[in-house]
C-alpha positions in Angstrom: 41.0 -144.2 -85.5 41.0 -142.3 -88.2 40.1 -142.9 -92.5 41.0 -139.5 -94.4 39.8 -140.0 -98.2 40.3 -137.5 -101.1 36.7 -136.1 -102.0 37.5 -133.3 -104.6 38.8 -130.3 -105.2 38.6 -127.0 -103.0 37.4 -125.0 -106.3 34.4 -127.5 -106.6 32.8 -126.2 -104.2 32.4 -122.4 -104.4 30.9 -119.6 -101.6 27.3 -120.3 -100.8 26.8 -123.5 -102.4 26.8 -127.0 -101.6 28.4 -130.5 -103.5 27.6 -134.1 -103.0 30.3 -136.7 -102.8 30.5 -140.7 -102.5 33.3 -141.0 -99.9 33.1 -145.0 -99.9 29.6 -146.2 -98.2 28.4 -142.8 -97.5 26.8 -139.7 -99.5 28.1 -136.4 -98.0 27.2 -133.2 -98.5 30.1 -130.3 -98.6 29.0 -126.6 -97.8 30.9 -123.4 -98.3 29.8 -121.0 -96.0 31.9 -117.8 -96.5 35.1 -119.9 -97.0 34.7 -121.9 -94.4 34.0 -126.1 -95.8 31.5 -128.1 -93.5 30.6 -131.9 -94.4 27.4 -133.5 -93.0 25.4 -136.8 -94.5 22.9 -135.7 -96.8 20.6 -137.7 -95.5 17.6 -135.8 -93.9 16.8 -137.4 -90.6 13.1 -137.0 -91.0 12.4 -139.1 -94.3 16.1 -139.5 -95.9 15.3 -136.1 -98.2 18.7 -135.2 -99.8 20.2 -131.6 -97.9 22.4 -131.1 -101.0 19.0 -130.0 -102.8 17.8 -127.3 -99.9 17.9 -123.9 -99.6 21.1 -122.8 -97.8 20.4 -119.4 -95.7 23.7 -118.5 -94.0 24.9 -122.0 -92.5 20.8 -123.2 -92.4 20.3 -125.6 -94.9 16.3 -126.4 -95.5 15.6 -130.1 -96.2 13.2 -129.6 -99.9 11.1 -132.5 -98.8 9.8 -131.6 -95.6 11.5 -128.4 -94.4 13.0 -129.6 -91.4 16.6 -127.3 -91.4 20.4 -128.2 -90.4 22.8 -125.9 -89.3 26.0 -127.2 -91.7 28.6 -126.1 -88.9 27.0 -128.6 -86.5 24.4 -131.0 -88.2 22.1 -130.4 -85.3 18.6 -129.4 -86.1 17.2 -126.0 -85.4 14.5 -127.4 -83.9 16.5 -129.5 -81.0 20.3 -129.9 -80.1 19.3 -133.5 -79.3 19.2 -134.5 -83.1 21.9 -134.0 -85.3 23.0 -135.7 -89.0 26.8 -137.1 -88.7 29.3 -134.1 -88.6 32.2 -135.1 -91.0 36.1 -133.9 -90.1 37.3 -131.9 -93.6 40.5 -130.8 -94.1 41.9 -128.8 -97.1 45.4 -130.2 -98.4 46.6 -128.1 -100.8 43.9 -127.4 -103.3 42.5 -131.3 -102.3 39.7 -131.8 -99.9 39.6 -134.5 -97.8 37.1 -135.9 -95.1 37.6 -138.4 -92.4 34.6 -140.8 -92.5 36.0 -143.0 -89.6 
């Protein structure tokens, strides 16, 4: 089963940066890595420290709170494959972005 909602707008979310959204009972974070969009929860999985506010090297984003780093393609760690945040599906409709947080 699937839930697409309407997050924004592609241009909100230019090369080598990052945008947080509500998309109903969750807080995701949208990264443009070289034109490619990836959505993961912003949620650190160490202590809840928000990703949107790390360092983005490549598709590595650095937690600012404890430094523990995502890769935004995947959501796994670097450290493990074992832990992960929740991957999001985004789509581009248009000049609309939408994710599917089923």
């Amino acid at each position: 089963m699937t839930n697409w909602i309407r997050i924004g707008a592609v241009s909100d979310v230019p090369a080598g940066e990052c945008r947080v959204y509500e998309a109903g009972e969750n807080r995701v974070a949208v990264f443009n890595v070289e034109g490619a969009l990836h959505a993961i929860d912003n949620s650190c999985m160490h202590r809840g420290g928000p990703l949107n506010e790390g360092m983005i090297e490549g598709s590595i984003v650095t937690c600012p709170w404890h430094h523990w780093s995502y890769d935004v393609r995947t959501g796994k760690t670097t450290m493990s494959e074992d832990l992960s945040v929740k991957k999001y599906p985004i789509e581009v409709r248009g000049e609309d972005l939408f994710i599917d947080v089923a």
